[in-house]
N, C-alpha and C positions, 0 to 999 in steps of 0.2 A: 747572346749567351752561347758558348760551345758548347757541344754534348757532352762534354766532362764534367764541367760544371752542372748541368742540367741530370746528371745519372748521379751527381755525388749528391742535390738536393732533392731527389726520387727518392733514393735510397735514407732521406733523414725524416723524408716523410713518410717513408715505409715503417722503419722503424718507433717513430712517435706513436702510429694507429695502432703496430704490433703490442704495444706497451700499456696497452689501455684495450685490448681486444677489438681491436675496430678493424675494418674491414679496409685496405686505402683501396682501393678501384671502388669504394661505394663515396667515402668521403671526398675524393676527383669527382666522379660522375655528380655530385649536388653542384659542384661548379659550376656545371653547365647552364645550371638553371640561376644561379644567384643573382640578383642585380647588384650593378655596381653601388658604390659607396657614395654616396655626395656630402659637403661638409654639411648638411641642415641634416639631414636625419640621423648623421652621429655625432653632432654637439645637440640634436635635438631641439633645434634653434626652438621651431614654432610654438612647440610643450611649453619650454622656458619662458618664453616672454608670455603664455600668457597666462601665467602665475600670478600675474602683479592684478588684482581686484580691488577697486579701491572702496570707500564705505560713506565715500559724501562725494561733492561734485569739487572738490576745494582743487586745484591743479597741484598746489605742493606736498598733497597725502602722496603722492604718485613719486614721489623724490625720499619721504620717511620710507615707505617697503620698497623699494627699490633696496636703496642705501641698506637695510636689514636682511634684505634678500642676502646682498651681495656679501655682508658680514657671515654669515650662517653659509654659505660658500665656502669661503675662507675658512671658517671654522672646520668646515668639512675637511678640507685640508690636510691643516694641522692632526685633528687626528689622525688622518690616513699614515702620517708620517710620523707621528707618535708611536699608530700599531707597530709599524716597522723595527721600531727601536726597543720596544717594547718584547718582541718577541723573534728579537732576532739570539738567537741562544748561547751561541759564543761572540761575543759584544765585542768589537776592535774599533779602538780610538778614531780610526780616521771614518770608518762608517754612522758611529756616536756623532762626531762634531760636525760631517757630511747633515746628517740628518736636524741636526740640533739649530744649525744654522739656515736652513730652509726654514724650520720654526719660526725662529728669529724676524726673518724679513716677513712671512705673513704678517707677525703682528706690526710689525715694523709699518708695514702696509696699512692696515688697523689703523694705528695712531696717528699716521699721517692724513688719515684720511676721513679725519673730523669736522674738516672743513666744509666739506659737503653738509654735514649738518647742522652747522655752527653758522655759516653763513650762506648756506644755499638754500633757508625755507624764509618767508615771510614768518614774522611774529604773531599776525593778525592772524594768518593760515593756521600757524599752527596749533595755536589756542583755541580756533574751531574746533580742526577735525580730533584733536585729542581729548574732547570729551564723548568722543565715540567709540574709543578705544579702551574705555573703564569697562572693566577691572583688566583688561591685559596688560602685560609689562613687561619691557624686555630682560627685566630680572626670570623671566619663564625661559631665557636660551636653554634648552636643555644641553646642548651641546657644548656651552660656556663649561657648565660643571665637568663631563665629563673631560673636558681639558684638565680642570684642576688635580679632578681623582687621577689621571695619569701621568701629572706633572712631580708629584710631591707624596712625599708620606700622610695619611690622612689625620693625624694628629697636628699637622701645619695648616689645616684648615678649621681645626674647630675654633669656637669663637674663644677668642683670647683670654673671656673673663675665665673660662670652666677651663683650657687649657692643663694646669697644672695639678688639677682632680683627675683628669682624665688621662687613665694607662693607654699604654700604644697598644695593647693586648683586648682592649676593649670589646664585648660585642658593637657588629658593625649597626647594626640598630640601634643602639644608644648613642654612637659616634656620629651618625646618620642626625639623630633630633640634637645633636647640641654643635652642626657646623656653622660656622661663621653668619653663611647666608639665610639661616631661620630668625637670625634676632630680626629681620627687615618684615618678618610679617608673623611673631611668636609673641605673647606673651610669658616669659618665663615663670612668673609670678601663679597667673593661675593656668596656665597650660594652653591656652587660648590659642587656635589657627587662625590667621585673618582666611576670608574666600581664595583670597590670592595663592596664598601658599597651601592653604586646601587641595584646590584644582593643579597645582603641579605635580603636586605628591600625588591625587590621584592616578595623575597622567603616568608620570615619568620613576616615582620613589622605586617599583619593583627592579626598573632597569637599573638603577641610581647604584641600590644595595647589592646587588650583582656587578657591575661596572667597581664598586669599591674594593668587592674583594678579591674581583680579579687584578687590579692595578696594584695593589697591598704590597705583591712582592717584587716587581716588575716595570713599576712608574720609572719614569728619568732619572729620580734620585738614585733612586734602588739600582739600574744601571750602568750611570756614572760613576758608585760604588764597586763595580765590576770590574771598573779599567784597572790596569796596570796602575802601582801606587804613582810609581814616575809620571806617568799621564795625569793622573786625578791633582799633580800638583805643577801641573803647565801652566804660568798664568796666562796664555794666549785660551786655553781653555776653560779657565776659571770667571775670565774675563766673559766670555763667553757662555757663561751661565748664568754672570750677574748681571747679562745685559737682556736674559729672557726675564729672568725673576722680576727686574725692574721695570721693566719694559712691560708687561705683562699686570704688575700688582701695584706699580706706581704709576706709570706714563698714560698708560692704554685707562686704567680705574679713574686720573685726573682729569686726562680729557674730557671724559665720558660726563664726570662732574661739574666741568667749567659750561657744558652745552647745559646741561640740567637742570646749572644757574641762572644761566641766560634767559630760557624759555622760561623755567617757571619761578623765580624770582625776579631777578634785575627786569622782565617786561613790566610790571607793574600791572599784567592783565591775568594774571593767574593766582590761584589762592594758596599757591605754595605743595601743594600735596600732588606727588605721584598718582597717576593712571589707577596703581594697581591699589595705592593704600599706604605702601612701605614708607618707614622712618629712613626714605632716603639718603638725606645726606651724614647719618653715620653707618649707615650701611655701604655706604661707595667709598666714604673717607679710608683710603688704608692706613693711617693714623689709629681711627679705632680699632678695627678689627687685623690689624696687623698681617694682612695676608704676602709672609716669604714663604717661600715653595725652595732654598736650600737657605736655612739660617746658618747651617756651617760654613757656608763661604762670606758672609759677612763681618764684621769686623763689629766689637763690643758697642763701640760709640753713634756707627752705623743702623743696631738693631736697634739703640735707645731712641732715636732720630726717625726713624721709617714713616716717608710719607709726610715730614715736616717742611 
């Protein structure tokens, strides 16, 4: 490196510490002492793996958190790059469909990657160790929802049947008890929580209804609304929206469905009922609960069809 080079980056480092009142001859001098970097303690390799705890001796419980782990990863993701879009303030199309498209292939990733679960556990295994996983259920991702609240207007999530009662203007506490994913552990009739949906709400509802109202004006849709009209009617871009929404509320929901069947119907070793409790198979069906995240970009005969 010549001294030119080497005084014109002194000089950018002067300037950063001056910008934030920091001292540079003190933040140089911590140099000295630093140790170097190695890739295990900043991918934090040893933390990470030893995360995975299993809860029987079964070998394929160790393949189910693993594989969950690794979904709630990915989720992580996507959010990070949701926030981005989310509160990036003057929104320009190629930073949108940049970002949109990273989305994309996570889930993409996602749904390709059910196999692992579909055909990487014993049947026997898994029927074991999953009665030691009652009442948890990975209808508890909390991070699943927070995708949704920042994918869509929250009126595209409430459940279909109350849909058309319910103003876009609503308190978010009323919008909150009648989305989609309450009917899997609600009774509407007399008001009834199952345990299941109790403990999430205990857990997670405070963040829930804060995460909603901040997403309200700012989600993907809300966004995508922002672009240039010329833009919002690209169909390489529109294409591209209806390949998250489907991807996301049909591909990724069906998967999820056809493994669900496997274990706990077609083995003929299970009494048919989820972990947690939930009226699962109309809770995952998007057929019932119709879950689009942009209806305006679908087509009349499309929405009557969703999930058939």
């Amino acid at each position: 490196m010549d001294n030119n080079n080497s005084e014109a980056i002194l000089k950018e480092i002067e300037l950063k510490y001056q910008a934030i009142d920091q001292k540079t001859e003190t933040q140089l001098e911590g140099l000295l002492w630093s140790k170097p970097i190695t890739y295990w303690d900043y991918i934090q390799t040893d933390a990470l793996l030893n995360l995975q705890i299993q809860r029987t001796v079964l070998p394929d419980e160790m393949v189910f958190i693993m594989y969950h782990q690794v979904n709630e990863l990915i989720f992580k993701m996507i959010l990070w790059e949701m926030h981005q879009i989310s509160y990036c303030k003057e929104i320009k199309t190629d930073f949108f469909t940049e970002r949109l498209m990273r989305i994309s292939r996570y889930f993409d990733m996602l749904t390709t990657s059910f196999g692992i679960m579909e055909d990487g556990m014993e049947v026997d295994q898994y029927m074991k160790f999953r009665n030691t996983l009652t009442p948890a259920s990975g209808f508890q991702s909390a991070q699943y929802r927070l995708i949704e609240f920042c994918s869509t207007d929250l009126i595209n999530l409430v459940d279909y049947r109350y849909r058309s009662s319910i103003d876009r203007d609503a308190p978010f506490e009323f919008t909150f008890e009648h989305l989609y994913w309450q009917a899997a552990g609600k009774d509407y009739q007399t008001g009834k929580k199952s345990f299941l949906l109790e403990e999430f709400e205990r857990k997670y509802k405070g963040m829930f209804l804060k995460h909603m109202e901040e997403y309200n004006t700012i989600n993907i849709w809300q966004k995508f609304k922002q672009l240039p009209d010329v833009d919002q009617k690209n169909p390489e871009l529109i294409q591209a929206m209806r390949h998250y929404d489907h991807t996301v509320n049909i591909t990724w929901v069906m998967q999820h469905l056809n493994v669900a069947i496997k274990y706990i119907d077609q083995s003929g070793k299970g009494d048919g009922e989820a972990t947690g409790g939930s009226d699962w198979r109309k809770y995952m069906h998007p057929k019932y609960q119709r879950r689009i995240f942009f209806p305006e970009l679908w087509t009349k005969d499309e929405l009557a069809n969703w999930g058939e």
